[in-house]
mmCIF file of the N, C-alpha and C atoms, coordinates in Angstrom:
data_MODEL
# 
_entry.id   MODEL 
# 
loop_
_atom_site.group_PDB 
_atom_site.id 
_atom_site.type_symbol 
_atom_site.label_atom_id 
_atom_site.label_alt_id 
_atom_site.label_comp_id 
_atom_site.label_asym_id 
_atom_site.label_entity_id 
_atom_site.label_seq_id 
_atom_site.pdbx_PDB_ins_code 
_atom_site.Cartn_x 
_atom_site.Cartn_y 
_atom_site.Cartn_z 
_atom_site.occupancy 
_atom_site.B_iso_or_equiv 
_atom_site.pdbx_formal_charge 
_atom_site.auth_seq_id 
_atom_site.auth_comp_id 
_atom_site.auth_asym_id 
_atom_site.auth_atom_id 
_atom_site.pdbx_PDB_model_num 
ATOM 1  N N  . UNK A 1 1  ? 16.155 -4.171  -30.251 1.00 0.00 ? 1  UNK A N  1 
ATOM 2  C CA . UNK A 1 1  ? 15.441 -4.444  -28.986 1.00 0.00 ? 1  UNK A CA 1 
ATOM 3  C C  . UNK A 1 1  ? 14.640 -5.744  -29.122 1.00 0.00 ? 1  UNK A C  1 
ATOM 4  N N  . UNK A 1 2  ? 15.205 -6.516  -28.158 1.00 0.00 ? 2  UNK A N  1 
ATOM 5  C CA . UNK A 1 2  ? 13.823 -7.748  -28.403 1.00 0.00 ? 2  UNK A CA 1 
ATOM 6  C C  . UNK A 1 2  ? 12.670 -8.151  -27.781 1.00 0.00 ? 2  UNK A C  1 
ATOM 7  N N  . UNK A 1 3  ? 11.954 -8.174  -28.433 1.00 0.00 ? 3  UNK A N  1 
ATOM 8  C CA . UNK A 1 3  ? 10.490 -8.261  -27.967 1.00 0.00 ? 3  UNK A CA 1 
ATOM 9  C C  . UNK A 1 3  ? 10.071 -9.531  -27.082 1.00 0.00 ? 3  UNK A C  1 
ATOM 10 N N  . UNK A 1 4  ? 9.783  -9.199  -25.758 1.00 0.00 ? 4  UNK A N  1 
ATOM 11 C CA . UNK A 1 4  ? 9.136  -10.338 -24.616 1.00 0.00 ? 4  UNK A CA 1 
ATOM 12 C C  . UNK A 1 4  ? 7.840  -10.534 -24.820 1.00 0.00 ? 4  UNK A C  1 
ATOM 13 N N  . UNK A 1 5  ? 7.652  -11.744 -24.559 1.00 0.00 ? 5  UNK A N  1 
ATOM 14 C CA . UNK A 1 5  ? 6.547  -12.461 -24.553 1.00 0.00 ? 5  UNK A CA 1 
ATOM 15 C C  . UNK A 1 5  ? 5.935  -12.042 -23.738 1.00 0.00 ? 5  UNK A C  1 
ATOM 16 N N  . UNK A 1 6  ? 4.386  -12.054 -23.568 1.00 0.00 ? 6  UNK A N  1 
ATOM 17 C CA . UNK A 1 6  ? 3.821  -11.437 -22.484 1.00 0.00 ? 6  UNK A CA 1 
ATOM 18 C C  . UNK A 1 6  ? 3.874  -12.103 -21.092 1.00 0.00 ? 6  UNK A C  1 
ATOM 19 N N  . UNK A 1 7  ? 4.405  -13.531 -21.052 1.00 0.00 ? 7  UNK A N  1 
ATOM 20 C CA . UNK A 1 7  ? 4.985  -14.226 -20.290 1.00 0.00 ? 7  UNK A CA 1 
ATOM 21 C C  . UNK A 1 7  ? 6.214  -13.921 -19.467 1.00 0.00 ? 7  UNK A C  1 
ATOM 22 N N  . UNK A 1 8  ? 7.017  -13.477 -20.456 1.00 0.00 ? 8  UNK A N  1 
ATOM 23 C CA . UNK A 1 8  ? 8.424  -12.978 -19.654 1.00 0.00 ? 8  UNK A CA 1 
ATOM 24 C C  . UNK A 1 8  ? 8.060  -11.187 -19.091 1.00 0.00 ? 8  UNK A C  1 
ATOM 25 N N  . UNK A 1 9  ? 6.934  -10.927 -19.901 1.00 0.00 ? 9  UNK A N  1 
ATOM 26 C CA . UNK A 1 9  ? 6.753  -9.547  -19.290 1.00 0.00 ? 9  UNK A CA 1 
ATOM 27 C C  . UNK A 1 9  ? 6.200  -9.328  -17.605 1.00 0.00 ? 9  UNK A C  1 
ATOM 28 N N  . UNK A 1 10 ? 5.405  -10.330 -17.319 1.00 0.00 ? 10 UNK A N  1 
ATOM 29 C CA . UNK A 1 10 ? 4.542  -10.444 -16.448 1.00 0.00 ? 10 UNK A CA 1 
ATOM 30 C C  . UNK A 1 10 ? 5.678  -10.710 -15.249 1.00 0.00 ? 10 UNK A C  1 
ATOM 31 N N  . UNK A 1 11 ? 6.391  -11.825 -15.678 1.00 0.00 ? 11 UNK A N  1 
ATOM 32 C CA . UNK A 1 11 ? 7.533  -12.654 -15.157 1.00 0.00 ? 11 UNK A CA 1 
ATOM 33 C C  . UNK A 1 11 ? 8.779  -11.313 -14.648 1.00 0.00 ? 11 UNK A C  1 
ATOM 34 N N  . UNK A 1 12 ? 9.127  -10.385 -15.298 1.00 0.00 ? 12 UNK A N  1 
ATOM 35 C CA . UNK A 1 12 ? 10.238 -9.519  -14.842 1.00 0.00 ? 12 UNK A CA 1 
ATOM 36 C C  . UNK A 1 12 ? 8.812  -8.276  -14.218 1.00 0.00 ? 12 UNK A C  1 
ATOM 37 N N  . UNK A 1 13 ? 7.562  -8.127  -14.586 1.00 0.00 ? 13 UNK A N  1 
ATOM 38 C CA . UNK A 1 13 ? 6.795  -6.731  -14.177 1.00 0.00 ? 13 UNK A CA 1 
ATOM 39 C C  . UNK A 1 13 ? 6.810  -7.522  -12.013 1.00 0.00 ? 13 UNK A C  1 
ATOM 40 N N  . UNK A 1 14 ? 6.852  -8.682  -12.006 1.00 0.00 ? 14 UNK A N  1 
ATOM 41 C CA . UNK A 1 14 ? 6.570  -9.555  -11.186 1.00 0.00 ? 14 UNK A CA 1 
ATOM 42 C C  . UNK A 1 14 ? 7.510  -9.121  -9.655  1.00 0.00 ? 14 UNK A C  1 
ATOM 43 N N  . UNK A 1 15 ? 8.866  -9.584  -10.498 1.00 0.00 ? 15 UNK A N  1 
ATOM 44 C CA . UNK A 1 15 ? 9.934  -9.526  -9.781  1.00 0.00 ? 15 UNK A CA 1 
ATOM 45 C C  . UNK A 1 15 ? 10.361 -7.833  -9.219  1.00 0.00 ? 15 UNK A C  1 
ATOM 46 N N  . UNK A 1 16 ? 10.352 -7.387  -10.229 1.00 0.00 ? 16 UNK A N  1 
ATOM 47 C CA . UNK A 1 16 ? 9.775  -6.062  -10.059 1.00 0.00 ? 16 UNK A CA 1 
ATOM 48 C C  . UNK A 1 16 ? 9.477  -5.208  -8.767  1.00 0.00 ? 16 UNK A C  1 
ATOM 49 N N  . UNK A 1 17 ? 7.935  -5.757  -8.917  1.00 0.00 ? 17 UNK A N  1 
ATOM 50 C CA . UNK A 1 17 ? 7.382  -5.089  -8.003  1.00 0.00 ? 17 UNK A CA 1 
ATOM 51 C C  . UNK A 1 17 ? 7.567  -5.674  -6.416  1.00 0.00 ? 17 UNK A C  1 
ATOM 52 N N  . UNK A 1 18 ? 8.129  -7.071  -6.290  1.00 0.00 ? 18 UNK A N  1 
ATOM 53 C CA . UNK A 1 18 ? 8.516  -7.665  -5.506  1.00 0.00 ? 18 UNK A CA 1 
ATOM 54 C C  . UNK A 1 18 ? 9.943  -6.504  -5.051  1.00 0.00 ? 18 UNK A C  1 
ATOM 55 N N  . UNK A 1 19 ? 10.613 -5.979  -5.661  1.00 0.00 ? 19 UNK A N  1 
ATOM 56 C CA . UNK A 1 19 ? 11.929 -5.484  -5.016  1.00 0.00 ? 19 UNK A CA 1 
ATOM 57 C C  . UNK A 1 19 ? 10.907 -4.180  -4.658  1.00 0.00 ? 19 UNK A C  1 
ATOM 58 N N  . UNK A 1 20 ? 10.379 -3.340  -5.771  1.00 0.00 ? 20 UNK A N  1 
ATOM 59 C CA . UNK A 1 20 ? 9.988  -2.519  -5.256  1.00 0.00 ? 20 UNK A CA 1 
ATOM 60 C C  . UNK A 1 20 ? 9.225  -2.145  -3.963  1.00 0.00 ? 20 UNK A C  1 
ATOM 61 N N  . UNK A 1 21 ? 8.078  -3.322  -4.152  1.00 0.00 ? 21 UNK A N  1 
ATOM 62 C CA . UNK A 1 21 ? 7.423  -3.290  -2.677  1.00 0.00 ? 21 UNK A CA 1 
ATOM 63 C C  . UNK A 1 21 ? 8.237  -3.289  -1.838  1.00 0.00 ? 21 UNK A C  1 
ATOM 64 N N  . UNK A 1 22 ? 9.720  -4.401  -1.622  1.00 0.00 ? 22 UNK A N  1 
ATOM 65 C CA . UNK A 1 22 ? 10.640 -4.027  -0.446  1.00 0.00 ? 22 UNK A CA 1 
ATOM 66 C C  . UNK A 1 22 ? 11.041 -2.943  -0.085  1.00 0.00 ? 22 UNK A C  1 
ATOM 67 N N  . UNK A 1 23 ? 11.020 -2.151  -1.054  1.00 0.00 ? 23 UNK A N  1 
ATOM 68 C CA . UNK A 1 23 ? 11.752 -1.132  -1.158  1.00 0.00 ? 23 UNK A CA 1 
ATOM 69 C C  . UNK A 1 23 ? 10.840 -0.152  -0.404  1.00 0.00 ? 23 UNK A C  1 
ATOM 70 N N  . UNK A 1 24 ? 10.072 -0.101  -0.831  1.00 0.00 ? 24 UNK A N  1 
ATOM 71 C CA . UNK A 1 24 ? 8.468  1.035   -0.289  1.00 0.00 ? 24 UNK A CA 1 
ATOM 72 C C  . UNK A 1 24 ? 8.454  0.322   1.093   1.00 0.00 ? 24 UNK A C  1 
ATOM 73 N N  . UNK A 1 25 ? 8.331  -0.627  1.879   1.00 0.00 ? 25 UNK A N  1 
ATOM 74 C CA . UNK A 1 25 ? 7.910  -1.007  2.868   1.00 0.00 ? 25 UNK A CA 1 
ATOM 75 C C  . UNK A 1 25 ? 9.378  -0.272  3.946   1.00 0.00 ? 25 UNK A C  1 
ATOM 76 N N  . UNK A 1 26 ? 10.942 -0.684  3.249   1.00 0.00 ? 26 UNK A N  1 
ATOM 77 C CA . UNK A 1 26 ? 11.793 0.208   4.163   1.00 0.00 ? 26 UNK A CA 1 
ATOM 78 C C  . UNK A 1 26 ? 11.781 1.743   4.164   1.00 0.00 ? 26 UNK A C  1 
ATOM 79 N N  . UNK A 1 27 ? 11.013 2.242   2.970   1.00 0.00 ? 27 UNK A N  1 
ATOM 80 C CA . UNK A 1 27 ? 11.376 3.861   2.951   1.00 0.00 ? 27 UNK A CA 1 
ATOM 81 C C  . UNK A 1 27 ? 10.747 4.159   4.098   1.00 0.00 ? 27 UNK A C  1 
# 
């Protein structure tokens, strides 16, 4: 497993919550 930088963590937790929020706003 390779370990992300807290940079790339922030960076994919980011995008993330960006789909998710879409997601919550159509449910």
């Amino acid at each position: 497993m390779a370990k992300l930088s807290t940079e790339d963590l922030l960076g994919q937790f980011k995008e993330m919550s960006l789909v998710e929020l879409s997601d919550f706003v159509k449910a």
